[in-house]
C-alpha positions, 0 to 999 in steps of 0.5 A: 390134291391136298388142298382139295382134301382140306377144303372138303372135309365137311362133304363126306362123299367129295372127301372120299372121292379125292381120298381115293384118287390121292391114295392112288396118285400116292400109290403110283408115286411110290411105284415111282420111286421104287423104281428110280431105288432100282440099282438096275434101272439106275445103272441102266440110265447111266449106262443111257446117259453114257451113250448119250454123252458119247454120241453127242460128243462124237457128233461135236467132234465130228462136225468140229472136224467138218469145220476144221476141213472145210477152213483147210479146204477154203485155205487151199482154194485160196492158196491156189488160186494166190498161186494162179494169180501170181504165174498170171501176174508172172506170164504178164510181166514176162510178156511186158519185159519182152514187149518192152525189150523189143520196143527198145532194141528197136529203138536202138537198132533205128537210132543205129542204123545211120552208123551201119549204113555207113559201116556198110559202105565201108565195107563195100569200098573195101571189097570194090578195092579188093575186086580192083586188086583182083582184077588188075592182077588178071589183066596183067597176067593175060597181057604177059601171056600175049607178051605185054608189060605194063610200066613199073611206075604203072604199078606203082601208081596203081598201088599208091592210089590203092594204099591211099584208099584203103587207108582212107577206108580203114580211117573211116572204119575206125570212126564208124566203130568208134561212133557205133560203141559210143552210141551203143554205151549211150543206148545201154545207159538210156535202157538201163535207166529205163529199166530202173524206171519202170522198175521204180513204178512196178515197185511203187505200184505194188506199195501202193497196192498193199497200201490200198489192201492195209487201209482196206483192211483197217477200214474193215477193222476200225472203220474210217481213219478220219476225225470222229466228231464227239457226237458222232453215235459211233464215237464212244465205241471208237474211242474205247478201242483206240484208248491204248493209242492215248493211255499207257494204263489202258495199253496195259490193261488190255494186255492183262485182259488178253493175257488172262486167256493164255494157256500152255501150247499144249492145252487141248482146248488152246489155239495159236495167235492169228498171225494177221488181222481176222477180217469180217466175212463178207455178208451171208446175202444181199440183204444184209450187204445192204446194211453195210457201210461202203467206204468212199 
């Protein structure tokens, strides 16, 4: 306006038109003015921007407090369903326990079997001897009743015989049993040492298990553990990360960046340390997941 005023000073009827909207435009400039001296329109924007400051904070909060439920929420999914799926790794084992400890006493019951039978046919000779014994005593004793009696060296010879069989059962017996306890020994130690192999290879499947999740995870984290060629265009990023591994100085460097955000563990804006690696989030949709690198 001032620029117009000043180039219109020689047209008399422009320079008062653009007067009058200058006086105007000041007039409503002053109103302006005085209502932003206004002690009560003052206190009232304040009082706005007080209420403006809360909402927008209470809304930060609460969409804070949103985050921290759904990263709660997300944990606990999470920790259950590791809880389901070790009782299903559990359930698995027990059934392959038992699987395995039927398949053994299977084993041992037919690698026994010889050794019973013949226990077996011990035992029935011993009882056929019995039963002779029995039966010879019921004969004599209905002979008696019809006034016969046998011969003394009849008896005799009877019970000779039997001793000499029964002691010759009783000597089998006694290898029998001790054939059984030697094969029970020898079975139990081939059980035990299969228990510790496949024990062994459980152990060692879990390692290799957290081995594959630990290499995994560095993969993610630092990308492939191979040699990187000095050309490669990701060589300068790797080799700044990894320069702690090759130089103390940078080793404490580090340390100082890191440890310039330390705060008392009671700051309210402070957060713990991860206890393990943050891992990148899978991809939002399948046409980031394409961008990504997949390992081998």
């Amino acid at each position: 306006m001032c620029q117009i005023l000043k180039q219109n000073v020689e047209n008399e009827s422009l320079w008062s038109e653009s007067y009058v909207k200058a006086v105007a435009v000041k007039k409503e400039l002053q109103e302006k003015l005085k209502t932003l001296d206004d002690p009560v329109y003052i206190e009232d924007v304040k009082k706005k921007l007080a209420r403006i400051r809360k909402r927008r904070s209470r809304l930060q909060r609460k969409k804070g407090e949103q985050a921290l439920e759904k990263q709660e929420e997300e944990a606990r999914a999470a920790e259950r369903e590791a809880q389901i799926d070790k009782w299903r790794t559990k359930c698995v084992q027990q059934v392959e326990e038992k699987k395995r400890e039927q398949e053994l006493k299977a084993a041992a019951d037919s690698v026994l079997s010889e050794v019973r039978k013949k226990q077996a046919d011990s035992k029935r000779m011993m009882d056929i001897l019995r039963s002779l014994e029995k039966l010879r005593k019921l004969r004599k004793e209905a002979a008696a009743r019809k006034g016969i009696h046998p011969e003394a060296t009849a008896d005799e010879a009877f019970e000779q015989q039997v001793a000499v069989l029964r002691k010759v059962i009783v000597k089998r017996t006694v290898v029998y049993d001790a054939e059984e306890k030697a094969l029970r020994v020898m079975l139990e130690g081939e059980q035990e040492e299969e228990r510790k192999r496949e024990l062994e290879r459980k152990h060692k499947k879990e390692k290799e298990k957290v081995l594959q999740r630990k290499s995994h995870a560095e993969s993610m984290l630092f990308g492939n553990s191979a040699e990187m060629h000095p050309e490669h265009p990701l060589w300068p990023f790797r080799h700044y990360y990894l320069q702690a591994e090759h130089s103390f100085h940078a080793l404490m460097q580090i340390r100082r960046d890191w440890e310039c955000f330390l705060v008392p563990a009671d700051h309210p804006d402070g957060s713990f340390i991860p206890q393990g690696w943050v891992l990148p989030v899978p991809p939002s949709n399948d046409v980031w997941a394409t961008a990504l690198e997949k390992p081998d």
